[in-house]
C-alpha positions as CSV (number, residue, x, y, z in Angstrom):
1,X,152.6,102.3,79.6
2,X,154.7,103.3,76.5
3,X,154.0,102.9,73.6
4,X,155.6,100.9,70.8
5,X,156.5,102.2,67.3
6,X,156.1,99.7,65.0
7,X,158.7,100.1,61.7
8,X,158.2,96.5,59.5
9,X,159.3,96.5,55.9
10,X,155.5,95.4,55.0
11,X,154.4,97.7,52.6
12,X,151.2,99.6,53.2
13,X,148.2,98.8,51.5
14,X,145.7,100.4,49.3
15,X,143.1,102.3,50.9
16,X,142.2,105.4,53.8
17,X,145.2,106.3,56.0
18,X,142.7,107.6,58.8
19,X,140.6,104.9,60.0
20,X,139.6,105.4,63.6
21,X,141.0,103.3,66.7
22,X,139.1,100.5,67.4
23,X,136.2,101.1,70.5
24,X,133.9,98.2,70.2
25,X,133.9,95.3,73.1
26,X,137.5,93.8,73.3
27,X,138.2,91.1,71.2
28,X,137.9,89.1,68.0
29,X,141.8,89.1,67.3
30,X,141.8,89.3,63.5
31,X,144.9,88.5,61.6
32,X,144.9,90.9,57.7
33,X,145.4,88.5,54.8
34,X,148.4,89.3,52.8
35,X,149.2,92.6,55.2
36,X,145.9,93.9,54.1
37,X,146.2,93.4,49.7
38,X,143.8,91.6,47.9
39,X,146.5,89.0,47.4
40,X,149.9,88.4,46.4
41,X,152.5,87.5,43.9
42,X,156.1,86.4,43.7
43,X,158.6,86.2,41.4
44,X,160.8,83.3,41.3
45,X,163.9,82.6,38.9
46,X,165.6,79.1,38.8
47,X,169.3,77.9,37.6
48,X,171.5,81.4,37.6
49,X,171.2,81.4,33.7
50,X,172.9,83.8,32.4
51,X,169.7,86.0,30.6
52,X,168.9,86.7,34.4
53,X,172.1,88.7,34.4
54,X,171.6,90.1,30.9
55,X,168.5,91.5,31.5
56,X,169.3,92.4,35.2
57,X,169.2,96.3,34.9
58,X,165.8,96.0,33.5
59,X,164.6,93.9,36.0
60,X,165.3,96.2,38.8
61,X,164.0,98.7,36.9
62,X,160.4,97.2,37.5
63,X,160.9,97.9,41.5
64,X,159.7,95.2,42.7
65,X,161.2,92.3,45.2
66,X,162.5,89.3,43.5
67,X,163.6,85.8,44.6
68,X,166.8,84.2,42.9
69,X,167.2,80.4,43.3
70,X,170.8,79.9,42.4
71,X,172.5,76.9,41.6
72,X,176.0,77.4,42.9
73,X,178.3,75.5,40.6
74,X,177.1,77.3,37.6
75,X,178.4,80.2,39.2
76,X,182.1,78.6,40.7
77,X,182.4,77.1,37.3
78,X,182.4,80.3,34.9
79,X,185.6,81.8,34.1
80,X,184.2,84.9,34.8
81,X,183.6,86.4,38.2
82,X,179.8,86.1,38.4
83,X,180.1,86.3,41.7
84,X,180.3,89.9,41.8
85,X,177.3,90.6,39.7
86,X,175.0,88.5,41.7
87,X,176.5,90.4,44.9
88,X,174.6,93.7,43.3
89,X,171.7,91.5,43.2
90,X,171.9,91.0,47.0
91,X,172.3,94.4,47.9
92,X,169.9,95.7,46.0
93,X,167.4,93.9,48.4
94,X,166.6,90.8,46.2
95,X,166.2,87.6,48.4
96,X,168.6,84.4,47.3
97,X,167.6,81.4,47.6
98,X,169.1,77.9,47.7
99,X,169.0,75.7,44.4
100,X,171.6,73.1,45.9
101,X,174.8,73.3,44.1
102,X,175.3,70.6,41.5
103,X,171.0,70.4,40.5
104,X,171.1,66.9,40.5
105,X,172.4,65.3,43.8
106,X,169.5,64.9,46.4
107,X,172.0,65.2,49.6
108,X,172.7,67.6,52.4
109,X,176.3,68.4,51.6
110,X,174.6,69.2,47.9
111,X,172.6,72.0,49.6
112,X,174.7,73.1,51.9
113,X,177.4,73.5,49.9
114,X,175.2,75.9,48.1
115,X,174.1,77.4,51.4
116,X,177.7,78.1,52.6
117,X,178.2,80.0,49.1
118,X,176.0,81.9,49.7
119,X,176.4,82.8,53.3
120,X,179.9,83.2,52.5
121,X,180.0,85.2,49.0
122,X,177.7,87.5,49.3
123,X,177.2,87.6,53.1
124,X,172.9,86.9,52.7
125,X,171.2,84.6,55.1
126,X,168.9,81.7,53.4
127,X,165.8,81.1,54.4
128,X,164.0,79.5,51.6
129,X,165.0,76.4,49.0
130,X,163.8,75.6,45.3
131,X,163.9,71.6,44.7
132,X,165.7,70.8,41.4
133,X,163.2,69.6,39.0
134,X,160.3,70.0,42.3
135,X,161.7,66.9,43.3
136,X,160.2,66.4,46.7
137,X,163.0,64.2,48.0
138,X,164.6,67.4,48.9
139,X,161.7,68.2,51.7
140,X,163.4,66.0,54.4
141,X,166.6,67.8,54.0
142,X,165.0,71.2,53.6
143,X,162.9,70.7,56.6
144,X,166.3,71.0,58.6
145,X,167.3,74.0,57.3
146,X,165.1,76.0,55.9
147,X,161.2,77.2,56.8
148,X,159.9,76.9,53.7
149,X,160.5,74.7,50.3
150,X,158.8,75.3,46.3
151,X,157.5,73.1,44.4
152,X,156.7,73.0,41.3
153,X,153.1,72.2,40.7
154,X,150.7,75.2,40.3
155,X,148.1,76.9,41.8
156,X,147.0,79.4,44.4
157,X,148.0,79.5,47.5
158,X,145.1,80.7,50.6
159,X,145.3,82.3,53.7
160,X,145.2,79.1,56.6
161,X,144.6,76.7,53.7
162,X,146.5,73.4,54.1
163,X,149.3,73.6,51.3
164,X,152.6,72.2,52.4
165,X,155.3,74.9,53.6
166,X,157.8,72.5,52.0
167,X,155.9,72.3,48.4
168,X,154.3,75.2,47.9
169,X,152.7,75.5,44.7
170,X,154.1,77.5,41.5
171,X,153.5,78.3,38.6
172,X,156.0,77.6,35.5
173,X,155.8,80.1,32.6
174,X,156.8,79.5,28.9
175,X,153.8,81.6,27.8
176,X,153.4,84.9,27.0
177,X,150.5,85.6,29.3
178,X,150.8,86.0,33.0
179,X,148.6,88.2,33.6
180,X,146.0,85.7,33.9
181,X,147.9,84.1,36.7
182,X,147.3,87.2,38.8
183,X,143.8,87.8,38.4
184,X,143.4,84.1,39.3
185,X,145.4,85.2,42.4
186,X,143.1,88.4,42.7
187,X,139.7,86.6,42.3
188,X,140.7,84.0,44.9
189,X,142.7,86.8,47.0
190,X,145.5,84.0,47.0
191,X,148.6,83.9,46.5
192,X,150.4,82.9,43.1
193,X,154.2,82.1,43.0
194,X,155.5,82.6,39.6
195,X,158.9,80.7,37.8
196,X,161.2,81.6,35.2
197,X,164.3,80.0,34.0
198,X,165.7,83.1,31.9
199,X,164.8,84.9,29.0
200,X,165.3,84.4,25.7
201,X,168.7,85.2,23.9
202,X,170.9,83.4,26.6
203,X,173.9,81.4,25.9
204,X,173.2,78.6,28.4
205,X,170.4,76.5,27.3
206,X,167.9,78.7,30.2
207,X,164.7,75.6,30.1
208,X,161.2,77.0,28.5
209,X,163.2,80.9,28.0
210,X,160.3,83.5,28.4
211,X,160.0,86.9,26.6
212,X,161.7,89.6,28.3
213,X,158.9,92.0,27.3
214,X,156.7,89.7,28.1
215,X,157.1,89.2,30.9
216,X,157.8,92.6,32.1
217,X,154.5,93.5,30.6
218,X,152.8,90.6,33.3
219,X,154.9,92.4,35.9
220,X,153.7,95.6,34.2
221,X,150.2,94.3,35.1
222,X,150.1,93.2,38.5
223,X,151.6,96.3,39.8
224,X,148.6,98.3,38.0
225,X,146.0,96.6,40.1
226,X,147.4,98.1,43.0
227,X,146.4,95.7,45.6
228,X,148.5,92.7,45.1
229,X,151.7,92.4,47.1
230,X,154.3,91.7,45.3
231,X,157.3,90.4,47.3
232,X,159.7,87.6,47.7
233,X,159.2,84.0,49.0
234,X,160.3,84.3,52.3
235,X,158.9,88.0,52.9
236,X,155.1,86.6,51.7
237,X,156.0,83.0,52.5
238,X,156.9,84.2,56.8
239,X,153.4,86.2,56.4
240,X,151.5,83.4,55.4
241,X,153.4,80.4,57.6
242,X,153.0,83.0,60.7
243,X,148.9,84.0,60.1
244,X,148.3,80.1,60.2
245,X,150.5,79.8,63.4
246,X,148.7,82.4,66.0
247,X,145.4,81.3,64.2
248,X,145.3,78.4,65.9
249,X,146.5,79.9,69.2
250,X,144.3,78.9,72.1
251,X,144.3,81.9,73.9
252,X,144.6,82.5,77.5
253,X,142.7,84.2,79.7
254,X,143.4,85.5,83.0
255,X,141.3,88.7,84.8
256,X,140.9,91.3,82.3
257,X,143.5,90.5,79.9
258,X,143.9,87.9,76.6
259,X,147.2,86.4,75.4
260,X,148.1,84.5,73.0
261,X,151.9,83.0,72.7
262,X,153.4,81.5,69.7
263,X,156.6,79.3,68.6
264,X,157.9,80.0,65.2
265,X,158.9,77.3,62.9
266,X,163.0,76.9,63.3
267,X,164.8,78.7,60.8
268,X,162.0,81.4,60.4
269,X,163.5,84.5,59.4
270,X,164.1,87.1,62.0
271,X,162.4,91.1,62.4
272,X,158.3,89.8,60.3
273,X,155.7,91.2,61.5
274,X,151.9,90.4,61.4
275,X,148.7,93.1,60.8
276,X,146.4,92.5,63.2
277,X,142.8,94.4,64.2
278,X,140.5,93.9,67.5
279,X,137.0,95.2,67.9
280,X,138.3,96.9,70.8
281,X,141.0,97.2,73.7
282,X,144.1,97.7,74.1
283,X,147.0,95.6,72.4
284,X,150.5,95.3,74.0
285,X,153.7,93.2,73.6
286,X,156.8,93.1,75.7
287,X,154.5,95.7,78.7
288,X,154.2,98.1,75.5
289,X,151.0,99.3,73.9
290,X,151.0,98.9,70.1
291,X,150.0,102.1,68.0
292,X,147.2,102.0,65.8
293,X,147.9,102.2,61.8
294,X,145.3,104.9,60.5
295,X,145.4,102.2,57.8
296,X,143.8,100.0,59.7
297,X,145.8,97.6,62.1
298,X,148.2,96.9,64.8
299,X,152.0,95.9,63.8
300,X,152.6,92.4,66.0
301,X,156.4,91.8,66.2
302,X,156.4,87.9,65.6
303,X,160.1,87.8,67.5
304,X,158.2,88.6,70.7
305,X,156.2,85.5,70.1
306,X,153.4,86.9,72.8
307,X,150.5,89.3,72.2
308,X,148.0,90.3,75.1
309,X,144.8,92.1,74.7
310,X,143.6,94.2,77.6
311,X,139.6,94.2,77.9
């Protein structure tokens, strides 16, 4: 049987890079919380104010993944072509996400209009939505179109827990501490979604402006730790929505082999992957064995949407 090399865009995880191959008695499918980190953390930014561009370079300096909820027309209406700066956003690997297009009309042409923007302009799929004002009127709509929605109500979010996919929780910051938020993350081994509107020093009214400094000083933080993942909505929010799914797989048996099959939630991005670990056996997908991760895990291509264990 040959084997398959697993390439995901997960990042790798603290820790040994030789851990042994399972050898125990087959079984116990285990699925790594937050691709094996203590927890996780994402940065979110509302409203396409204008400090976000201002203090771009520097935020891509940090190096981390960052999602942009844009609100179209504050784009279309500027006399300048913004367009073309938030296009270097895109390519440098940040996700955007939809924040309908006017930020006031709870309807499907106001987020598709956004969507088709977005599609359009800059060529980026859209996966995820930020309501206006966490208005949950939005969710019927976004459950159409998108796999996952933000709220705007904080908190941490758990591994198989029972928050909404369509309100997850998040965290507003005006303060100049959110370093706090990610240990509360860390201790729970959560995950904490963090929003910003802009920074202060803009010229369009950005709501509860944040410190630039500040803020890069909380980003600063959480990279220190060394075992929080830091990534975008959709990359963390596809981990967690997928974990949930083939935990509550009934599996099947049949001779010497386990399998578990799986249907992802419509409009689930394509090319995640899970981290998975067994006691023992051998893991395949597709007829082909998966390759251990010194690490510690197997790399499960959700797109296969079928795992089998052989005892």
């Amino acid at each position: 049987m040959v084997k398959l090399n697993i390439i995901s865009s997960l990042p790798i995880p603290p820790g040994v890079n030789n851990l042994p191959v399972p050898s125990g008695i087959p079984g116990n499918l285990k699925v790594l919380n937050w691709a094996g980190f203590t927890g996780a953390v994402s940065y979110t930014f509302d409203d396409s104010t204008s400090s976000q561009l201002d203090n771009y370079a520097e935020l891509q300096a940090l190096g981390i993944p960052m999602t942009f909820y844009i609100q179209t027309n504050r784009i279309t209406m500027k006399p300048v072509d913004l367009a073309a700066l938030w296009s270097k956003i895109v390519k440098d690997g940040h996700e955007i996400g939809n924040h309908t297009n006017d930020h006031t009309t709870v309807s499907a042409a106001n987020i598709d209009i956004a969507t088709d923007f977005i599609q359009n302009t800059f060529g980026a799929d859209v996966y995820s939505i930020a309501y206006p004002y966490g208005d949950t009127s939005y969710v019927p709509l976004a459950k159409t179109r998108f796999f996952i929605g933000r709220g705007v109500s904080g908190g941490n979010i758990l591994p198989n827990d029972s928050t909404d996919p369509y309100n997850l929780k998040c965290d507003i910051h005006s303060t100049s501490r959110m370093d706090f938020v990610v240990d509360s993350a860390r201790s729970v081994k959560g995950w904490r979604i963090i929003l910003v509107h802009g920074f202060t020093g803009g010229n369009d009214g950005a709501y509860q402006p944040v410190n630039y400094d500040q803020f890069a000083a909380g980003v600063v933080y959480a990279k220190s730790l060394g075992d929080m993942w830091i990534d975008t909505v959709t990359n963390i929010g596809a981990y967690w929505r997928a974990q949930k799914i083939l935990s509550s797989v009934t599996p099947v048996f049949s001779g010497n082999t386990t399998t578990w099959n799986w249907t992802l939630p419509d409009h689930f991005p394509p090319g995640k992957y899970l981290r998975v670990t067994v006691n023992g056996g051998t893991l395949y997908q597709n007829d082909k064995l998966l390759e251990w991760d010194g690490h510690g895990y197997y790399e499960v291509s959700l797109d296969v949407a079928s795992l089998t264990l052989a005892h």
